[in-house]
C-alpha positions in Angstrom: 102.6 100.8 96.7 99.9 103.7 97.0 102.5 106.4 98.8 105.7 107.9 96.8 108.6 106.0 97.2 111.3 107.0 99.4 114.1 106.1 96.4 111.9 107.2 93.4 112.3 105.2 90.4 114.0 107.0 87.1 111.4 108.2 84.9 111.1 108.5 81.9 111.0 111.9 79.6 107.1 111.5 79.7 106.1 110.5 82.9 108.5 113.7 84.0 106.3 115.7 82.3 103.7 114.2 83.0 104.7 114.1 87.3 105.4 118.0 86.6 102.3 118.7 85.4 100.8 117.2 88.0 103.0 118.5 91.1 102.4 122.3 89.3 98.5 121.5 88.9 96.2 123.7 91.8 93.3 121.0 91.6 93.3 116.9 90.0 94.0 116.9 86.2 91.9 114.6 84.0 94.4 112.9 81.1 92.7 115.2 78.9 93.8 118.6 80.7 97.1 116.9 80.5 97.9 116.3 77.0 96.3 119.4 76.4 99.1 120.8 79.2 101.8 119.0 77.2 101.2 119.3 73.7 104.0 122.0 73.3 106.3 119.3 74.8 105.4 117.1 72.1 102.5 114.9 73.4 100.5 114.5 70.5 97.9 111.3 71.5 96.2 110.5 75.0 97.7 107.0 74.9 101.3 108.9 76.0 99.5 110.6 79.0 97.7 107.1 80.3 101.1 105.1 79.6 102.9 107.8 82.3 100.0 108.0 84.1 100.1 104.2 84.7 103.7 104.4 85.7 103.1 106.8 87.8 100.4 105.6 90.0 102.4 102.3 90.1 105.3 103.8 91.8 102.9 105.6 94.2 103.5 109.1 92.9 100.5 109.5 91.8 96.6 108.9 92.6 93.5 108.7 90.7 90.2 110.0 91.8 87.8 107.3 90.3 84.5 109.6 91.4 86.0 112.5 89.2 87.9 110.8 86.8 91.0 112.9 87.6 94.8 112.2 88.9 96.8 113.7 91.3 99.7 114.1 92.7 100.7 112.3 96.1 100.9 114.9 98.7 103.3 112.3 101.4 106.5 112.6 99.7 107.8 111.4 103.1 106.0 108.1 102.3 103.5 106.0 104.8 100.7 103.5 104.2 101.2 101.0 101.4 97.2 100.1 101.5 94.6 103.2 102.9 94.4 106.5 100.7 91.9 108.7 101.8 90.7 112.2 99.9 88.1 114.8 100.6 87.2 116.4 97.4 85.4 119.8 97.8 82.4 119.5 95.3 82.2 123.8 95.1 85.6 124.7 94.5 87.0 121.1 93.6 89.7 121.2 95.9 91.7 117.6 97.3 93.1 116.6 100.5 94.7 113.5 100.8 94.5 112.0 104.3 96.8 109.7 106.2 96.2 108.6 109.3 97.4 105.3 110.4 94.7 104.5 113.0 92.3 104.9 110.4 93.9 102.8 108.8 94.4 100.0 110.7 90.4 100.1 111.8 90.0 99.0 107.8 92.1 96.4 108.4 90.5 94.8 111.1 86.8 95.1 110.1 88.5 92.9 106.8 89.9 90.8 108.7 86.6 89.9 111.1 85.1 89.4 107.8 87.5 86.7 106.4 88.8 89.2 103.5 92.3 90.2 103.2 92.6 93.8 101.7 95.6 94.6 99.6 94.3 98.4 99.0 91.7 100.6 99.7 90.6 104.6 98.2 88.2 106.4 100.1 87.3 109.5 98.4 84.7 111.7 100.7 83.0 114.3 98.9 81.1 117.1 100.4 82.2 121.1 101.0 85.6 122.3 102.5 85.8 124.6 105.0 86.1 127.7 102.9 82.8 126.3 101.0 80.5 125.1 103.4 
């Protein structure tokens, strides 16, 4: 599940914190800005912010950027795709877009299949300049 659930799961006290964080966050959080975040809320080791982080992007709440080494939070409350995520990450000001588009999706799906592979999930992460940037 890549998109947050339309029934979301009950959390526990630290991956609410951790969500909150996230959903009040301007730009992707690494697990470090996070537990720095939370330490008045009694987060004391990064091993508490990757266990809720891991929750977290389970349920489809959350994403991880792997070209910045950041999280953030999903931006389709509403739901959608359960395999294509797509982000544009502004390298100037670091802002993230995340993209759904269903045709977009199903293109993915069809070059795998031509090619014999089956995907189960895919991440695109384009980086370059927003608007306000470039």
């Amino acid at each position: 599940m890549d998109h947050f659930p339309q029934t979301p799961p009950a959390l526990t006290k630290n991956q609410t914190l951790v969500m909150g964080a996230l959903s009040d966050a301007l730009a992707p959080l690494t697990a470090y800005t996070i537990l720095d975040k939370l330490r008045k809320k009694g987060f004391r080791a990064p091993l508490q912010v990757y266990r809720a982080l891991d929750k977290l992007v389970e349920y489809g709440m959350v994403h991880r950027l792997e070209s910045i080494n950041a999280f953030v939070a999903c931006q389709h409350p509403e739901g959608g795709t359960d395999t294509m995520v797509a982000f544009t990450i502004c390298g100037a000001c670091g802002e993230v877009a995340e993209i759904s588009d269903a045709s977009f999706e199903r293109r993915l799906q069809n070059l795998a299949t031509t090619l014999g592979f089956t995907l189960n999930k895919s991440t695109i992460e384009l980086n370059g300049l927003c608007s306000a940037c470039g």
